[in-house]
Residue, then its C-alpha position, 0 to 999 in steps of 0.5 A: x620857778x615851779x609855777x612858772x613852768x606849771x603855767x608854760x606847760x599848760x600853754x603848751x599843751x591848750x596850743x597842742x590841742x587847738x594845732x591838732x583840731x586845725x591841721x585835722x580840719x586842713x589835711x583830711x578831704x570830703x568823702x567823694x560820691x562816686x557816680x555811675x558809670x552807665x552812659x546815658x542813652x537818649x531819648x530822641x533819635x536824629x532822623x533824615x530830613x527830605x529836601x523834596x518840597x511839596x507843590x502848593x496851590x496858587x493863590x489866584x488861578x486862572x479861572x476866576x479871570x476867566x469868569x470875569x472876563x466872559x461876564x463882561x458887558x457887550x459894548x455898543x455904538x450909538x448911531x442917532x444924534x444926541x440920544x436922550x439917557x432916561x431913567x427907565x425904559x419909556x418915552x415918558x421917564x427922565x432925561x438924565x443926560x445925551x448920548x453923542x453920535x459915535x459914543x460907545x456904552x456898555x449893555x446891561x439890560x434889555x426890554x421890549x424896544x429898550x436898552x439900559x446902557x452905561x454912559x462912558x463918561x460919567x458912569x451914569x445907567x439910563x435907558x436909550x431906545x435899542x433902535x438907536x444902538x448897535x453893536x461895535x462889530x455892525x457899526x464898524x462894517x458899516x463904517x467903510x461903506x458910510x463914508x463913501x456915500x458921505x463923499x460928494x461928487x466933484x465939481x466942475x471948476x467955476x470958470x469966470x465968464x471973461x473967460x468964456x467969452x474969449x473962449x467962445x470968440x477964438x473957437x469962432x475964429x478958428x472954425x472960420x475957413x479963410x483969413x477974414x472973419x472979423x474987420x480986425x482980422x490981416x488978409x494974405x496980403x498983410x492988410x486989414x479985413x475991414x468991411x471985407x470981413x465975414x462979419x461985414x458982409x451979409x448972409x453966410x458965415x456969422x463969426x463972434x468977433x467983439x464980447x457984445x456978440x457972445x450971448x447969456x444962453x451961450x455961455x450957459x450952454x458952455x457951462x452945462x457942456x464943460x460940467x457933463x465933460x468932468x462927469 
Protein backbone atom coordinates (compact mmCIF):
# COMPACT_ATOMS: atom_id res chain seq x y z
CA UNK A 1 0.00 0.00 0.00
CA UNK A 2 3.00 2.36 0.97
CA UNK A 3 4.21 2.19 -2.73
CA UNK A 4 1.03 2.44 -4.13
CA UNK A 5 0.44 6.04 -2.83
CA UNK A 6 4.62 6.68 -3.16
CA UNK A 7 3.76 6.33 -7.01
CA UNK A 8 0.12 8.11 -7.03
CA UNK A 9 1.82 11.08 -5.60
CA UNK A 10 4.46 11.46 -7.67
CA UNK A 11 2.17 11.42 -10.56
CA UNK A 12 0.57 13.72 -9.12
CA UNK A 13 2.95 15.97 -8.90
CA UNK A 14 4.91 15.57 -12.60
CA UNK A 15 0.90 16.59 -13.73
CA UNK A 16 1.20 19.70 -11.34
CA UNK A 17 4.08 20.59 -13.13
CA UNK A 18 3.43 20.31 -16.81
CA UNK A 19 -0.36 21.86 -15.89
CA UNK A 20 1.76 24.99 -14.51
CA UNK A 21 4.08 25.23 -17.64
CA UNK A 22 0.93 25.26 -19.76
CA UNK A 23 -1.64 27.44 -17.97
CA UNK A 24 1.66 30.03 -17.88
CA UNK A 25 1.93 29.74 -21.59
CA UNK A 26 -2.06 30.19 -22.03
CA UNK A 27 -2.71 32.96 -19.78
CA UNK A 28 0.16 35.55 -20.01
CA UNK A 29 0.17 37.76 -23.34
CA UNK A 30 3.30 39.33 -25.39
CA UNK A 31 4.61 42.57 -24.18
CA UNK A 32 2.99 45.18 -26.54
CA UNK A 33 5.19 48.00 -28.55
CA UNK A 34 3.68 50.87 -27.90
CA UNK A 35 3.81 53.22 -31.19
CA UNK A 36 4.24 56.93 -31.42
CA UNK A 37 1.92 59.02 -31.48
CA UNK A 38 3.04 61.82 -33.70
CA UNK A 39 0.90 62.34 -36.73
CA UNK A 40 2.58 61.79 -39.93
CA UNK A 41 2.84 64.97 -42.03
CA UNK A 42 3.08 64.46 -45.79
CA UNK A 43 5.39 65.32 -48.20
CA UNK A 44 3.31 66.50 -51.15
CA UNK A 45 1.02 69.28 -50.96
CA UNK A 46 -2.26 69.16 -52.99
CA UNK A 47 -2.21 72.28 -55.46
CA UNK A 48 -5.12 74.07 -57.58
CA UNK A 49 -5.56 72.58 -60.89
CA UNK A 50 -6.39 75.39 -63.69
CA UNK A 51 -8.83 74.51 -66.03
CA UNK A 52 -7.65 77.46 -68.78
CA UNK A 53 -6.31 75.59 -71.90
CA UNK A 54 -3.70 76.76 -73.64
CA UNK A 55 -4.31 77.28 -77.60
CA UNK A 56 -2.01 75.27 -79.96
CA UNK A 57 -0.78 75.87 -83.20
CA UNK A 58 -2.91 74.38 -86.31
CA UNK A 59 -1.30 71.39 -88.07
CA UNK A 60 -2.20 73.10 -91.49
CA UNK A 61 -2.16 76.76 -91.90
CA UNK A 62 -3.71 78.56 -94.61
CA UNK A 63 -0.40 79.62 -95.97
CA UNK A 64 0.76 76.97 -97.36
CA UNK A 65 -2.52 76.78 -99.78
CA UNK A 66 -1.78 79.71 -100.55
CA UNK A 67 1.68 79.00 -101.71
CA UNK A 68 0.21 76.48 -103.64
CA UNK A 69 -2.51 77.93 -105.07
CA UNK A 70 -0.51 80.91 -106.64
CA UNK A 71 2.28 78.44 -108.27
CA UNK A 72 -0.50 76.97 -110.29
CA UNK A 73 0.45 76.93 -113.89
CA UNK A 74 -1.26 79.44 -116.29
CA UNK A 75 -3.98 77.32 -118.48
CA UNK A 76 -3.94 77.88 -122.28
CA UNK A 77 -6.33 77.15 -125.41
CA UNK A 78 -4.76 75.90 -128.48
CA UNK A 79 -6.17 77.55 -131.43
CA UNK A 80 -4.56 75.83 -134.49
CA UNK A 81 -5.69 72.42 -135.76
CA UNK A 82 -4.05 69.28 -134.80
CA UNK A 83 -0.88 71.01 -133.13
CA UNK A 84 2.00 68.70 -133.05
CA UNK A 85 3.44 68.06 -128.95
CA UNK A 86 7.52 67.84 -129.86
CA UNK A 87 10.10 66.86 -127.39
CA UNK A 88 11.78 70.13 -127.48
CA UNK A 89 11.48 73.29 -128.63
CA UNK A 90 12.32 73.17 -132.66
CA UNK A 91 10.50 72.13 -135.75
CA UNK A 92 13.04 69.16 -135.97
CA UNK A 93 12.25 67.58 -132.37
CA UNK A 94 9.71 64.45 -132.14
CA UNK A 95 6.38 64.35 -132.30
CA UNK A 96 5.03 63.02 -129.57
CA UNK A 97 1.27 63.33 -129.79
CA UNK A 98 -1.60 66.14 -131.50
CA UNK A 99 -3.07 68.86 -129.78
CA UNK A 100 -7.00 69.24 -130.86
CA UNK A 101 -8.20 72.64 -131.70
CA UNK A 102 -10.26 74.01 -128.37
CA UNK A 103 -7.85 71.95 -126.08
CA UNK A 104 -6.58 73.44 -122.84
CA UNK A 105 -3.00 72.77 -121.31
CA UNK A 106 -1.08 73.70 -118.71
CA UNK A 107 2.04 76.25 -119.34
CA UNK A 108 5.24 75.33 -117.73
CA UNK A 109 7.90 76.64 -119.68
CA UNK A 110 8.64 79.39 -122.20
CA UNK A 111 11.53 80.03 -125.07
CA UNK A 112 12.13 82.00 -127.93
CA UNK A 113 8.71 81.16 -130.31
CA UNK A 114 7.97 78.03 -128.04
CA UNK A 115 5.73 76.87 -125.32
CA UNK A 116 6.27 73.58 -123.03
CA UNK A 117 2.64 72.54 -122.21
CA UNK A 118 1.27 69.56 -120.53
CA UNK A 119 -1.51 67.58 -122.63
CA UNK A 120 -4.99 67.31 -120.62
CA UNK A 121 -5.41 63.78 -121.50
CA UNK A 122 -2.52 61.91 -120.95
CA UNK A 123 -0.28 64.00 -119.01
CA UNK A 124 2.38 64.09 -121.47
CA UNK A 125 4.97 67.41 -121.49
CA UNK A 126 5.94 68.62 -125.09
CA UNK A 127 6.95 71.62 -126.77
CA UNK A 128 3.89 73.48 -129.13
CA UNK A 129 4.61 76.63 -131.19
CA UNK A 130 3.43 79.74 -128.76
CA UNK A 131 1.70 81.32 -131.91
CA UNK A 132 -0.70 78.35 -131.79
CA UNK A 133 -1.60 78.78 -127.97
CA UNK A 134 -3.16 81.45 -126.22
CA UNK A 135 -4.69 82.31 -122.97
CA UNK A 136 -8.08 81.26 -121.76
CA UNK A 137 -9.32 84.88 -120.79
CA UNK A 138 -8.04 86.00 -124.78
CA UNK A 139 -9.81 82.84 -126.51
CA UNK A 140 -12.66 83.26 -124.38
CA UNK A 141 -13.43 87.16 -125.63
CA UNK A 142 -12.74 86.16 -128.75
CA UNK A 143 -15.33 83.39 -128.74
CA UNK A 144 -18.25 85.71 -128.98
CA UNK A 145 -17.16 87.45 -131.83
CA UNK A 146 -15.84 84.30 -133.80
CA UNK A 147 -18.83 82.73 -134.15
CA UNK A 148 -20.69 85.55 -135.59
CA UNK A 149 -18.26 85.65 -138.40
CA UNK A 150 -18.66 81.93 -138.58
CA UNK A 151 -22.75 82.34 -139.41
CA UNK A 152 -23.27 82.63 -143.00
CA UNK A 153 -25.68 84.87 -144.67
CA UNK A 154 -29.34 83.50 -145.17
CA UNK A 155 -30.41 82.57 -148.48
CA UNK A 156 -33.08 83.14 -150.34
CA UNK A 157 -35.42 80.03 -150.55
CA UNK A 158 -34.99 78.05 -154.19
CA UNK A 159 -38.11 78.63 -155.88
CA UNK A 160 -38.97 75.74 -158.58
CA UNK A 161 -39.31 77.19 -162.16
CA UNK A 162 -42.88 75.92 -162.48
CA UNK A 163 -43.49 78.21 -160.09
CA UNK A 164 -41.93 81.02 -161.73
CA UNK A 165 -43.25 80.50 -164.80
CA UNK A 166 -46.97 81.07 -163.61
CA UNK A 167 -45.93 83.64 -161.69
CA UNK A 168 -44.44 85.31 -164.57
CA UNK A 169 -47.70 84.74 -166.55
CA UNK A 170 -50.29 86.19 -163.82
CA UNK A 171 -48.18 89.15 -163.19
CA UNK A 172 -48.54 89.80 -167.32
CA UNK A 173 -52.10 89.24 -167.27
CA UNK A 174 -52.54 91.68 -164.57
CA UNK A 175 -50.72 94.28 -165.77
CA UNK A 176 -52.84 93.83 -169.01
CA UNK A 177 -55.62 96.92 -169.09
CA UNK A 178 -58.70 95.37 -170.41
CA UNK A 179 -60.42 91.93 -170.41
CA UNK A 180 -58.56 90.13 -173.36
CA UNK A 181 -54.87 89.62 -173.10
CA UNK A 182 -54.66 86.13 -173.98
CA UNK A 183 -57.32 83.82 -176.52
CA UNK A 184 -58.41 81.99 -173.66
CA UNK A 185 -59.29 85.14 -171.77
CA UNK A 186 -63.67 85.68 -171.40
CA UNK A 187 -64.36 89.38 -172.72
CA UNK A 188 -67.72 91.54 -170.81
CA UNK A 189 -69.92 89.81 -172.66
CA UNK A 190 -68.89 86.21 -171.25
CA UNK A 191 -67.29 85.10 -174.73
CA UNK A 192 -64.09 83.86 -175.60
CA UNK A 193 -60.87 86.48 -176.45
CA UNK A 194 -59.94 84.27 -179.23
CA UNK A 195 -58.09 85.97 -182.20
CA UNK A 196 -59.43 89.03 -180.52
CA UNK A 197 -57.04 88.79 -177.86
CA UNK A 198 -53.69 91.13 -177.48
CA UNK A 199 -51.75 88.12 -178.06
CA UNK A 200 -53.29 87.85 -181.32
CA UNK A 201 -53.18 90.79 -182.85
CA UNK A 202 -49.81 92.44 -183.88
CA UNK A 203 -48.01 95.52 -182.24
CA UNK A 204 -48.97 97.07 -178.81
CA UNK A 205 -49.24 94.83 -175.82
CA UNK A 206 -47.18 91.53 -175.78
CA UNK A 207 -48.77 89.39 -173.01
CA UNK A 208 -47.12 85.83 -171.50
CA UNK A 209 -49.90 83.71 -172.03
CA UNK A 210 -48.87 79.73 -172.29
CA UNK A 211 -45.02 78.50 -170.59
CA UNK A 212 -43.48 78.51 -174.12
CA UNK A 213 -43.49 82.32 -173.91
CA UNK A 214 -41.52 82.56 -170.51
CA UNK A 215 -37.75 82.76 -171.29
CA UNK A 216 -34.15 81.31 -169.48
CA UNK A 217 -33.11 85.12 -168.78
CA UNK A 218 -36.56 85.88 -167.32
CA UNK A 219 -36.80 83.50 -164.88
CA UNK A 220 -33.15 84.27 -164.27
CA UNK A 221 -33.92 87.92 -164.00
CA UNK A 222 -36.60 86.83 -161.59
CA UNK A 223 -34.38 84.67 -159.44
CA UNK A 224 -31.71 87.71 -158.96
CA UNK A 225 -34.65 90.06 -158.19
CA UNK A 226 -36.37 87.64 -155.55
CA UNK A 227 -32.51 87.24 -153.97
CA UNK A 228 -31.53 91.03 -153.39
CA UNK A 229 -35.37 91.33 -152.33
CA UNK A 230 -34.18 88.94 -148.88
CA UNK A 231 -30.72 90.73 -148.81
Amino acid sequence: MARRRGSGGALLLGLAVLGGLFGLGKGSDPPKTSLPTTPVQTAYALQPVSTQVTPTAPLYTRASTAATSSAEPTRLVVSGHDVSLRSGPGPKTKILDRLRQGSEVLELERETGWVKVRHPVTGTDGWVKASLVRSKDSAAAEAPHKARKEIPPPKAPMVATSVIVARLLAESRASYPGNCACPDDVDKRGHRCGARSAYSRPGGYAPLCYPRDVTAEMIAEYRKTQTASVQ
